[in-house]
Structure formats: C-alpha cells, structure tokens
TORPA-4810 file (N, C-alpha, C, O; in nm, 3 decimals):
<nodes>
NODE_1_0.166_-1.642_-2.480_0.280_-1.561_-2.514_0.351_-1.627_-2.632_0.379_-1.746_-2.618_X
NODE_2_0.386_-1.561_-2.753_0.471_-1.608_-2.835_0.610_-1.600_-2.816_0.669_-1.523_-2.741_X
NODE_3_0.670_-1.707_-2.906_0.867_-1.696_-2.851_0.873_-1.726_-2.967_0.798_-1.804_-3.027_X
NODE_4_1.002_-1.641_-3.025_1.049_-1.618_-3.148_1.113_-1.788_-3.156_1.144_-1.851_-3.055_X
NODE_5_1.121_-1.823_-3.249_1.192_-1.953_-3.260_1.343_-1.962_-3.368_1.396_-2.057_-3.425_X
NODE_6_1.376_-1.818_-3.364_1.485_-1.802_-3.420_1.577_-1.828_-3.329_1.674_-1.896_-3.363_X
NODE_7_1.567_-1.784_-3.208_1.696_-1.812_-3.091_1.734_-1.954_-3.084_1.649_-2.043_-3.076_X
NODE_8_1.881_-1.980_-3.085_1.904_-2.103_-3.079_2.004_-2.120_-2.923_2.018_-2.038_-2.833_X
NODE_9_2.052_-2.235_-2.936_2.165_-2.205_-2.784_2.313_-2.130_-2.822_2.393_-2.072_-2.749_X
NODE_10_2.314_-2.149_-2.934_2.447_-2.115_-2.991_2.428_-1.924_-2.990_2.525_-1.859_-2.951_X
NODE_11_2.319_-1.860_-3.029_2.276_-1.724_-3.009_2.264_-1.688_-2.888_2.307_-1.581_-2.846_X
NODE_12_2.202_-1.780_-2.815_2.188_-1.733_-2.672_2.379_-1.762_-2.585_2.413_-1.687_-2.493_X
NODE_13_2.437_-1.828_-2.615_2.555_-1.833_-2.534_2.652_-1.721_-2.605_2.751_-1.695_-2.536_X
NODE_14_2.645_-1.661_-2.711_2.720_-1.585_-2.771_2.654_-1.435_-2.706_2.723_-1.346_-2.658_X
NODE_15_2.491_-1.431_-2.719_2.487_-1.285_-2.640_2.506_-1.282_-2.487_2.535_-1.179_-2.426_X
NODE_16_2.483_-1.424_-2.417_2.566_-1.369_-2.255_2.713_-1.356_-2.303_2.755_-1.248_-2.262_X
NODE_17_2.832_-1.440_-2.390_2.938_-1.381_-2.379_2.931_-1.234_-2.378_2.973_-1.160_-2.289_X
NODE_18_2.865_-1.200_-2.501_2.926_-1.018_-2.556_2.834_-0.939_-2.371_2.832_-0.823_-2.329_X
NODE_19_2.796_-1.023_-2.331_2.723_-0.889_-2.260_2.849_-0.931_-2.115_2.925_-0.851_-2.059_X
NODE_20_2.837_-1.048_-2.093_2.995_-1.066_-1.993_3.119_-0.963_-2.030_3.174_-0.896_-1.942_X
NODE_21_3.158_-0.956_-2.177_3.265_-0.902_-2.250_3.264_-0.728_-2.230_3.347_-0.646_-2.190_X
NODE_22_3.152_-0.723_-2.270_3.083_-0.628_-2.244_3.077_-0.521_-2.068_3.128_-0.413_-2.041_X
NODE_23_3.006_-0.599_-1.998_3.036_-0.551_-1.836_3.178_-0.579_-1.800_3.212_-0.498_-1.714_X
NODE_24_3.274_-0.660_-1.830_3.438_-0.640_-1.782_3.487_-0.518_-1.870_3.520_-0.422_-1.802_X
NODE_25_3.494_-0.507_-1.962_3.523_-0.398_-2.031_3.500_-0.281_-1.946_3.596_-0.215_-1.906_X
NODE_26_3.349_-0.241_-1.910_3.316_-0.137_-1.901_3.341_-0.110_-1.769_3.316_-0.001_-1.718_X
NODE_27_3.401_-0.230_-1.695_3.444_-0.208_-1.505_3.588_-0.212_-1.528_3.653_-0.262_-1.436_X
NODE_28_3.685_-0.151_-1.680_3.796_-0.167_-1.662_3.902_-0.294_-1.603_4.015_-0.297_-1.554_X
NODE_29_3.810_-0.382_-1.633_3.891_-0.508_-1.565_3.963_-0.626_-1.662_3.927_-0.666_-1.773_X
NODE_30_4.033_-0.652_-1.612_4.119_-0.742_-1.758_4.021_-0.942_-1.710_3.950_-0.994_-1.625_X
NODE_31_4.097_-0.977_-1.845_4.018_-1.085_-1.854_4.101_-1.208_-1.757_4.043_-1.311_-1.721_X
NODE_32_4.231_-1.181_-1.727_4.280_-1.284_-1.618_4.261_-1.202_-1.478_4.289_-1.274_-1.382_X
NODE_33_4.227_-1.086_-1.447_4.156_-1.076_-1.324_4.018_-1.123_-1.259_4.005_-1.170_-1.146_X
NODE_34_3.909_-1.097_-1.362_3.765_-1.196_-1.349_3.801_-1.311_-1.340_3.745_-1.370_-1.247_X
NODE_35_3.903_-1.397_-1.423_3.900_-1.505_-1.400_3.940_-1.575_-1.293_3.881_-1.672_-1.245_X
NODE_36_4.086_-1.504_-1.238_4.118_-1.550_-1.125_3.992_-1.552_-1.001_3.956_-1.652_-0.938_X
NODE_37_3.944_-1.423_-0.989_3.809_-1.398_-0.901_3.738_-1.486_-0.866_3.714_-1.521_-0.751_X
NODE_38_3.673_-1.558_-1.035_3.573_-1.623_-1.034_3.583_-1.797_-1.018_3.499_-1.886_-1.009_X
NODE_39_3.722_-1.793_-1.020_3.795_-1.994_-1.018_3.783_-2.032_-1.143_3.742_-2.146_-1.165_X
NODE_40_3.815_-1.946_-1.250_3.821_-1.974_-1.426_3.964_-1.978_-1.479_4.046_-1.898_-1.435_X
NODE_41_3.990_-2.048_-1.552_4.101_-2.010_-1.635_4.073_-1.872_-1.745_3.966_-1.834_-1.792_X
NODE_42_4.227_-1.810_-1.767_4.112_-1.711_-1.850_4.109_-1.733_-1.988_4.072_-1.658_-2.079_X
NODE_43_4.163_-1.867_-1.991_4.141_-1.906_-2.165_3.965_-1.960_-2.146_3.882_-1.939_-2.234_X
NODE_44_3.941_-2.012_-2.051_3.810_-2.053_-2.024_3.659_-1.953_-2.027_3.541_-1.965_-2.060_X
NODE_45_3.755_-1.848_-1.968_3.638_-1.734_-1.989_3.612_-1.635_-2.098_3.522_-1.559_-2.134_X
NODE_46_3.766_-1.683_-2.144_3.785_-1.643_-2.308_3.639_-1.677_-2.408_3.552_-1.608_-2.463_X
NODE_47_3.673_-1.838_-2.393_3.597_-1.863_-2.492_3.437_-1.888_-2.405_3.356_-1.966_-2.455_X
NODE_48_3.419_-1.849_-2.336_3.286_-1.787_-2.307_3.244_-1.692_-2.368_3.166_-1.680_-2.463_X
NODE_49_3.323_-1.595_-2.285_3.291_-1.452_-2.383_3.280_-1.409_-2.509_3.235_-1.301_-2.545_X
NODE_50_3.356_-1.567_-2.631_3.311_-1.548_-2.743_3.175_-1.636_-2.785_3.117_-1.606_-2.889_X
NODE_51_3.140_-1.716_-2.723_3.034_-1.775_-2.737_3.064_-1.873_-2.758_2.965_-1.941_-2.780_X
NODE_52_3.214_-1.965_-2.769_3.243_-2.070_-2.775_3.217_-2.169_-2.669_3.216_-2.287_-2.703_X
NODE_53_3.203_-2.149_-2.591_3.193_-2.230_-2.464_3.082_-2.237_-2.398_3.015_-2.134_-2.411_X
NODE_54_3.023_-2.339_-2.313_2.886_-2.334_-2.228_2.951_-2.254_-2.065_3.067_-2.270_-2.027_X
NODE_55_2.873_-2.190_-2.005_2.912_-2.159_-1.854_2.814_-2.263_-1.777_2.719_-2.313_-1.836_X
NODE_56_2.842_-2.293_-1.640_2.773_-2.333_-1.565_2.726_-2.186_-1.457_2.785_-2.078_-1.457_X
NODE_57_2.598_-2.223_-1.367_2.547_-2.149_-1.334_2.613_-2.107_-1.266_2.631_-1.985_-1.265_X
NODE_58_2.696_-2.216_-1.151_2.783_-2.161_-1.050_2.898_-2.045_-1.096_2.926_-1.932_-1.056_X
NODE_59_2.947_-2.132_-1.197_3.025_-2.035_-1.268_3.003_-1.913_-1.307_3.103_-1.848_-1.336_X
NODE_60_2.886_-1.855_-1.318_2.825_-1.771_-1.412_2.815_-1.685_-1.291_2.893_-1.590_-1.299_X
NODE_61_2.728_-1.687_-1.156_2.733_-1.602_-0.991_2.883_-1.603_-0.991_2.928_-1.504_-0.934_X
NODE_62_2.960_-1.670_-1.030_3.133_-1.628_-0.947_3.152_-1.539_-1.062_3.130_-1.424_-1.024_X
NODE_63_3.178_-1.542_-1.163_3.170_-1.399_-1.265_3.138_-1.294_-1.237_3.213_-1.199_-1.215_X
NODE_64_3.026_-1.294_-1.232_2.918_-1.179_-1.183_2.970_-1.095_-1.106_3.008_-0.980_-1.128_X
NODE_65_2.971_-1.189_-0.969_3.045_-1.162_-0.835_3.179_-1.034_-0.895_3.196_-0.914_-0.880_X
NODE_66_3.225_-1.110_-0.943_3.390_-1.073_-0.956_3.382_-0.944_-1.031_3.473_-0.861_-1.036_X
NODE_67_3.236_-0.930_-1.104_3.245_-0.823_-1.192_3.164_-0.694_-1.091_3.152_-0.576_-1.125_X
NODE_68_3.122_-0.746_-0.980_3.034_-0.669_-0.902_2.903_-0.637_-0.917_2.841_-0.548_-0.860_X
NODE_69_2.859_-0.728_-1.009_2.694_-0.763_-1.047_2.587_-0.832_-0.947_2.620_-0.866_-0.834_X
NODE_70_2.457_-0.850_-0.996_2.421_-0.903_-0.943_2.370_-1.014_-1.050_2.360_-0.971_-1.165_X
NODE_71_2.335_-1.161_-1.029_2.345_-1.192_-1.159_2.192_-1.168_-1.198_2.163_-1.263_-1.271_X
NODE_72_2.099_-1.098_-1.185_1.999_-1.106_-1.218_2.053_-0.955_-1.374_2.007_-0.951_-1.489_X
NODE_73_2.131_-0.882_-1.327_2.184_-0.790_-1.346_2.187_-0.858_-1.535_2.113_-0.824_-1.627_X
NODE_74_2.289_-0.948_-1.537_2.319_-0.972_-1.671_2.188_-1.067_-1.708_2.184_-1.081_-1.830_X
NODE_75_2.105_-1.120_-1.657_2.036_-1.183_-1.699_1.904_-1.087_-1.755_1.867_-1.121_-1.867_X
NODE_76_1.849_-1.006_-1.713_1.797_-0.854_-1.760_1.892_-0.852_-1.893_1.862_-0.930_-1.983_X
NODE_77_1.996_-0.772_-1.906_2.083_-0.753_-2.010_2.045_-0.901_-2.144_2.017_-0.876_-2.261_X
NODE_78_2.053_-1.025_-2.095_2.059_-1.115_-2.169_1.905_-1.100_-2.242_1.885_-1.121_-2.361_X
NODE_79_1.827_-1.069_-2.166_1.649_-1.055_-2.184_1.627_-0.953_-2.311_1.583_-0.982_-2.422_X
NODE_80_1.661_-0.850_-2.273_1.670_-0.729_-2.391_1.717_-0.766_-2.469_1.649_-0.777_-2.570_X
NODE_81_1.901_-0.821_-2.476_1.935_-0.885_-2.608_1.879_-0.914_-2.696_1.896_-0.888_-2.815_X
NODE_82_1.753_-1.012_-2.607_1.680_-1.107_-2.683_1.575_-1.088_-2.743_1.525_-1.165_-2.825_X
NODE_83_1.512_-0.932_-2.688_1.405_-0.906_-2.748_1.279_-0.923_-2.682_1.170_-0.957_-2.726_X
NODE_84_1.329_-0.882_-2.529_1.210_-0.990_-2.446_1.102_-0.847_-2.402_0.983_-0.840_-2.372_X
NODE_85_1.220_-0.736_-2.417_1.112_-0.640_-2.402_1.002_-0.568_-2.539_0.914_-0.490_-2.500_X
NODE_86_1.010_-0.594_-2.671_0.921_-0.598_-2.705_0.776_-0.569_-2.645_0.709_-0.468_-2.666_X
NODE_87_0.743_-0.677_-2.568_0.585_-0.678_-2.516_0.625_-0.578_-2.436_0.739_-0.564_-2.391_X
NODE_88_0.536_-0.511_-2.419_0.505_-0.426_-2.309_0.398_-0.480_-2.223_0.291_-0.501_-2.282_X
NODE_89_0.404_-0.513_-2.078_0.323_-0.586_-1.975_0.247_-0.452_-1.920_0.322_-0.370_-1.866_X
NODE_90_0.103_-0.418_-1.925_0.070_-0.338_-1.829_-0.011_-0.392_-1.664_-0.066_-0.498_-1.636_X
NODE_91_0.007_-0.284_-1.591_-0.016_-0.327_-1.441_-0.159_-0.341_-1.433_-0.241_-0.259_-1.475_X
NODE_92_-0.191_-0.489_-1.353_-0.293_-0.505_-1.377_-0.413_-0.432_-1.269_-0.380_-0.433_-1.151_X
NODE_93_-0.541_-0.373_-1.300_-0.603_-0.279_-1.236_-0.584_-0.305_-1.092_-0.583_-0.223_-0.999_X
NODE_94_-0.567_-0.455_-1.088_-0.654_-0.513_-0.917_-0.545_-0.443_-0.813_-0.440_-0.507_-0.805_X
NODE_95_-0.550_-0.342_-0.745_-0.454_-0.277_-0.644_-0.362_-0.422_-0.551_-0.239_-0.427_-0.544_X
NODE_96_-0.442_-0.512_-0.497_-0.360_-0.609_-0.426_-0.272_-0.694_-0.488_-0.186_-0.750_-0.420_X
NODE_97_-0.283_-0.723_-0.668_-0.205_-0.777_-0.751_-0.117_-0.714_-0.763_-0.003_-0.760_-0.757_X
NODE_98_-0.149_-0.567_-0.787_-0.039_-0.441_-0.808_0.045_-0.469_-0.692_0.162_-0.503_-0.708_X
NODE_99_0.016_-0.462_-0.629_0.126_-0.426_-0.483_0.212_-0.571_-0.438_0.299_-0.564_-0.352_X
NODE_100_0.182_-0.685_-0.497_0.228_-0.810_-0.505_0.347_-0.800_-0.633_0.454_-0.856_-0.655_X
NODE_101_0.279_-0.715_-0.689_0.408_-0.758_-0.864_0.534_-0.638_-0.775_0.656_-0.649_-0.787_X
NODE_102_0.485_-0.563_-0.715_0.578_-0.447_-0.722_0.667_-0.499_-0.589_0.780_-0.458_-0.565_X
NODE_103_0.614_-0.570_-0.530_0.708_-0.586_-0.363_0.775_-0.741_-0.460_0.888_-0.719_-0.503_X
NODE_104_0.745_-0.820_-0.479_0.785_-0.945_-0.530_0.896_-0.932_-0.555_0.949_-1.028_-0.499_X
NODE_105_0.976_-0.873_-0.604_1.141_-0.864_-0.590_1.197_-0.800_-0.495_1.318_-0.820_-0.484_X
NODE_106_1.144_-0.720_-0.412_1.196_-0.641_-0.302_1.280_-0.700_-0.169_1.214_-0.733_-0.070_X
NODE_107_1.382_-0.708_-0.167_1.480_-0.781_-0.046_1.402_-0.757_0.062_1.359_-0.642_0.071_X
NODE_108_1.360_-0.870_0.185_1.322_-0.823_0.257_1.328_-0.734_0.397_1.244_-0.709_0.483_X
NODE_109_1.475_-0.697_0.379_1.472_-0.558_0.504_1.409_-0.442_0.385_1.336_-0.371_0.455_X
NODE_110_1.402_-0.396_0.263_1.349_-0.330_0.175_1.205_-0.344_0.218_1.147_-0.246_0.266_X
NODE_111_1.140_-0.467_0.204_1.023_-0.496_0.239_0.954_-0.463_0.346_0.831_-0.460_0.356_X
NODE_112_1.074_-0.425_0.469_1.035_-0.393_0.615_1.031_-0.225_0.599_0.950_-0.145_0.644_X
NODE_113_1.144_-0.206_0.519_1.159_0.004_0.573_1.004_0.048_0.442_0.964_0.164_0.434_X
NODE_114_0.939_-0.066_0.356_0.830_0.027_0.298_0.733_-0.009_0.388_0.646_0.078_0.381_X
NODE_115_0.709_-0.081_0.459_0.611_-0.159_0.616_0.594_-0.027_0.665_0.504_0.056_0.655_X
NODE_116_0.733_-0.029_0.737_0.745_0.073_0.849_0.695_0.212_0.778_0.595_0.269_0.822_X
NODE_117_0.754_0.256_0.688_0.715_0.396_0.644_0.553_0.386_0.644_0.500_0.455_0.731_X
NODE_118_0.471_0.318_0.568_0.340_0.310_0.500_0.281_0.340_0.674_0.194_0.423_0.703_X
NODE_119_0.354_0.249_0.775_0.247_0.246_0.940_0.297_0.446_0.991_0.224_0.527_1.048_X
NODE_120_0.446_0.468_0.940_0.459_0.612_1.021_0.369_0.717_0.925_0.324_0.818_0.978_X
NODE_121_0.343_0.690_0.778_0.250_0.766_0.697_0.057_0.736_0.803_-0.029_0.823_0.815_X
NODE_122_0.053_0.661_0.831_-0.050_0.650_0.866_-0.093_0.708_1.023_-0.202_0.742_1.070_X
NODE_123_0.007_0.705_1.065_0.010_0.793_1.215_0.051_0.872_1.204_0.077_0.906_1.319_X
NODE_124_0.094_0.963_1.123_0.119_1.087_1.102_0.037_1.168_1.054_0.039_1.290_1.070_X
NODE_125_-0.055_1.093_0.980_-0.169_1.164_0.884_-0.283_1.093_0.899_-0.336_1.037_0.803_X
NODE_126_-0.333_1.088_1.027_-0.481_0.994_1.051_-0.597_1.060_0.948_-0.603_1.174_0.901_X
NODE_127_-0.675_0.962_0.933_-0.768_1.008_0.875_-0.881_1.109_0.925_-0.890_1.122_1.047_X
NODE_128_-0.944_1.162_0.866_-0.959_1.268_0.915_-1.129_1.221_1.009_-1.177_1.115_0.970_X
NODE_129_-1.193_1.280_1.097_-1.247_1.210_1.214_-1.382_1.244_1.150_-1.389_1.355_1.096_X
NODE_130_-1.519_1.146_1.149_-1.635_1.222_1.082_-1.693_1.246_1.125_-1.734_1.194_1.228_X
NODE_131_-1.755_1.392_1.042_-1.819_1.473_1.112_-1.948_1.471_1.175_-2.043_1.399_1.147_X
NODE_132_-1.940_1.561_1.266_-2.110_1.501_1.364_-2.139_1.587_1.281_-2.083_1.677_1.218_X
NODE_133_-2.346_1.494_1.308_-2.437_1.575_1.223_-2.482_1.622_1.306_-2.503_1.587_1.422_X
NODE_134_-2.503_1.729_1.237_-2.594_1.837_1.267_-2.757_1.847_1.278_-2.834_1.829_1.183_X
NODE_135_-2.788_1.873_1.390_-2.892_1.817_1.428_-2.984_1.949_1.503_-2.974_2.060_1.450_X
NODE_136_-3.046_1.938_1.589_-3.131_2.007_1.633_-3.104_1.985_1.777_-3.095_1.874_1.829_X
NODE_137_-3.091_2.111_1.844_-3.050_2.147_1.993_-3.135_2.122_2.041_-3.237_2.160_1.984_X
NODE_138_-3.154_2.037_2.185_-3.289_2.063_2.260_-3.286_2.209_2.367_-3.198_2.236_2.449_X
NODE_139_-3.380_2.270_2.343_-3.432_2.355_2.411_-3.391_2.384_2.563_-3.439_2.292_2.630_X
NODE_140_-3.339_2.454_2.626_-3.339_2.460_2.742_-3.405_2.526_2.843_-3.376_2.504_2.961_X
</nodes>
C-alpha cells in the first residue's frame, strides 16, 4: 500500500481539529459546553480545534462522548480527510473471508440477532427434501 508522504502531524492535528469544530457546530453545541463534558478547559479545546494543540486519546473519547459520537465516528471523518478512501478495497471472492470482514466490526449482541435470524431463516425454509428416484414397480 502506498502513503502519501505529504501528511505531516501538524496536517493531521489541524484536520481532527476542523472535523471536532466541525461535529460541535453541527450538534449546535458551544465550545465551553464540550468542554466542560469532556474535563477540558475551553481555551484547551480551543486550540485543538485549531490545530494548535496535541489531544490525548483519553481526551479525545471524552469529546466524542460529549459530542455524542462514537470515536471511531471522527476517526472515519479524519480517514477521508486524508484521502484514505481513494483506494477502493474490493471483497474478496472467498465467502468465509467475506463474512469475517463484514461481522468484524459488528457489536456482539448485533452478532447474536444475525446468528439467531440466519438459524430462524433456516427452519423456516428447510431445504427442500430429495427426490426419490424413480424406479420400476415390482409386479404384484
């Protein structure tokens, strides 16, 4: 896989600010309410959000939190920023790989109600029974 080598840390902490700046904005929320939320000052999250500042991770889930994210949520967002979707990944033929990439993020009570459905699809719709051959009657 190639990686652009233009991104630096200083690019990368400036596009999680705008995209932090970005999701409070758009949840109507002011910048000393996230902060209080999250255990920030909001001069602190200030200069996050401009890219002046480093976050810590912890810091970064109490944000989130406060913004009602999940943080995978902005980290997606941070990905695109970056250009990560470019590649396009296609699914690979092997059905048991397939079904590994696709459950692999799935929470696992998620993981249980597609279980359960796939066993009530299967008792609901047995397969169908095969057929006797056809043969030759004996004589009576």
């Amino acid at each position: 896989m190639n990686f652009a080598h233009s991104e630096t840390a200083e690019g990368i902490r400036k596009g999680l600010g705008s995209i932090l700046r970005a999701r409070r904005e758009s949840a109507h929320r002011t910048l000393t309410e996230i902060a209080a939320e999250a255990g920030l000052s909001p001069a602190h999250l200030s200069e996050v959000e401009r890219g002046r500042k480093e976050i810590s991770v912890d810091k970064l889930v109490a944000v989130t939190h406060a913004l009602g994210l999940h943080p995978a949520q902005v980290f997606a967002d941070l990905a695109r920023l970056l250009g990560a979707e470019a590649e396009q990944h296609a699914w690979p033929e092997d059905p048991p790989v397939k079904l590994r990439l696709a459950t692999a993020s799935l929470p696992l009570e998620a993981l249980r109600s597609v279980a359960d459905f796939s066993a009530y699809l299967a008792m609901a719709n047995p397969p169908p029974k095969p057929k006797e051959r056809i043969g030759f009657l004996p004589r009576r």
